[in-house]
C-alpha positions, 0 to 999 in steps of 0.5 A: 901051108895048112888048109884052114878047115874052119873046124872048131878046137874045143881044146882051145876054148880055154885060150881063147876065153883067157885071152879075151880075159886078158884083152878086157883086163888090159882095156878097162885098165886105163880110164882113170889115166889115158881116156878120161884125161885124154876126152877132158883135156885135163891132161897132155899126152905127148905124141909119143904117149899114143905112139907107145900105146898103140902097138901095146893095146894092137898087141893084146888085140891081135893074140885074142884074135889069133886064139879065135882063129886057132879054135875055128881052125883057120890056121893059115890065117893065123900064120899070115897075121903072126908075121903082124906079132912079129912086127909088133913084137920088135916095136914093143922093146924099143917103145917100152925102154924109151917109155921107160926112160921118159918116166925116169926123167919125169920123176927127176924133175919132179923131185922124187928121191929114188927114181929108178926104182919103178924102172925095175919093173919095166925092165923086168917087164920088156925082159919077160915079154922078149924071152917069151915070145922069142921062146914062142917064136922058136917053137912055132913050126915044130912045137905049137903046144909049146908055142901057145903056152909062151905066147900065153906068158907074154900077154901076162906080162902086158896085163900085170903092168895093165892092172897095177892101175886100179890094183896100187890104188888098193890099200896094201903094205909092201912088199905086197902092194909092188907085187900084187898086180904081176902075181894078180896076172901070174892067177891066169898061170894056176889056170893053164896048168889046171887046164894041163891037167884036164886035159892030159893029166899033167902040166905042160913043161912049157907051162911049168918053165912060163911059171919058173920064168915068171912067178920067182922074178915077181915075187922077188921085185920089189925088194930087188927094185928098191936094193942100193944094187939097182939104185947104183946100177940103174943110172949108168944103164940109163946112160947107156941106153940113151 
C-alpha cells in the first residue's frame, strides 16, 4: 500500500475545487423541498424519503473528501475510504430505482396523464452514475488519471438531478427547460477538458468518452422521455422491477 507522503498535488486542485463545487451545488438544491418542509412540518417525508437521501448526499460528501485526500498526498487513506464509495456506490442503485418507483405510483394517484416520463430521466441517471463508476473502479490500480475523470462524471450525474430543483423553476420552453440542469452539470465537462489541456495539452481520452457518454444522452431526453416508445415501454419495466 502506498505511504502517504502528506505531500500537497497542485495538478489536483482543479478536482478538489470541482468537487467541493459540486458538493455545494448539491447541498444548497433542497431547501425548498426537503429542509425547510422537514424543519415546518408542512410536509411528511416517509422514512424511506431519509433513508434514500442519506447515502446520495454521504456520497458527494465522501468524493470531496477523497479529492482533498489525493491533493495532500494521503493516498492510502483514500483507498481505505474508497471501499466507503464501493459500498455507497452499490446502495445507490437499488435506492434510486425504488425511489423511482414511489414517484411513479404517486403521479398515478395523482391523476397525471403520463407518469413515466419523468422516470426517463431517472433511468438515465441511475444507468449514467453505475457505468461510470464501474468504468472508475476498473481503472483504479493501473489508470488513476482514468479513475479521476469517471468518478468526476458520476458526481455530475448526482448534481444535474440536484439543480433541476431551482433550475425548473426558471421560465424555459421545452425541450430546454427538461435538459438544462443535466447540460447546467455537463459546464463542469468543458472545465475538465480545459484543464486537459493546461495541463497536457490535450484532452484526456477519458475526458472525451465521459462526455460522449453523457452529454448525446441528455441532449436527446426530453424527446426520448416523452416518445409513445418510453410510454409503452416503461409500464412493463415497471412490472418488472417490482
Amino acid at each position: 500500500m502506498a505511504r502517504d507522503t502528506g505531500a500537497p498535488r497542485p495538478h489536483t486542485r482543479f478536482f478538489t475545487r470541482s468537487a467541493m463545487v459540486m458538493l455545494v451545488c448539491v447541498v444548497l438544491s433542497f431547501p425548498l423541498t426537503y429542509y425547510a418542509p422537514l424543519v415546518s412540518g408542512s410536509r411528511r417525508f416517509s422514512p424511506f424519503h431519509h433513508i434514500h437521501g442519506l447515502p446520495f448526499f454521504a456520497w458527494i460528501g465522501l468524493y470531496a473528501w477523497q479529492t482533498q485526500l489525493v491533493a495532500q498526498g494521503r493516498t492510502a487513506r483514500h483507498r481505505e475510504l474508497g471501499l466507503a464509495g464501493v459500498a455507497l456506490s452499490a446502495m445507490m442503485l437499488p435506492l434510486g430505482a425504488i425511489m423511482a418507483i414511489v414517484a411513479i405510483r404517486r403521479r398515478i394517484a395523482a391523476g397525471d396523464s403520463h407518469p413515466f416520463d419523468v422516470t426517463f430521466y431517472n433511468v438515465v441517471d441511475i444507468a449514467l452514475f453505475s457505468a461510470m463508476m464501474t468504468a472508475a473502479f476498473a481503472g483504479v490500480t493501473r489508470h488513476p488519471d482514468w479513475h479521476r475523470r469517471f468518478t468526476f462524471a458520476a458526481a455530475l450525474c448526482l448534481v444535474g438531478p440536484a439543480v433541476s430543483r431551482w433550475v425548473l423553476l426558471l421560465p424555459a420552453a421545452f425541450p430546454l427547460s427538461d435538459m438544462a440542469p443535466n447540460l447546467l452539470a455537463d459546464l463542469f465537462l468543458i472545465a475538465l477538458a480545459v484543464h486537459d489541456r493546461r495541463e497536457r495539452g490535450r484532452v484526456r481520452p477519458a475526458t472525451l468518452w465521459a462526455a460522449a457518454a453523457l452529454v448525446p444522452i441528455h441532449i436527446a431526453s426530453p424527446w426520448i422521455a416523452s416518445s409513445d416508445w418510453w410510454r409503452a415501454l416503461a409500464p412493463g419495466l415497471l412490472h418488472l422491477t417490482g
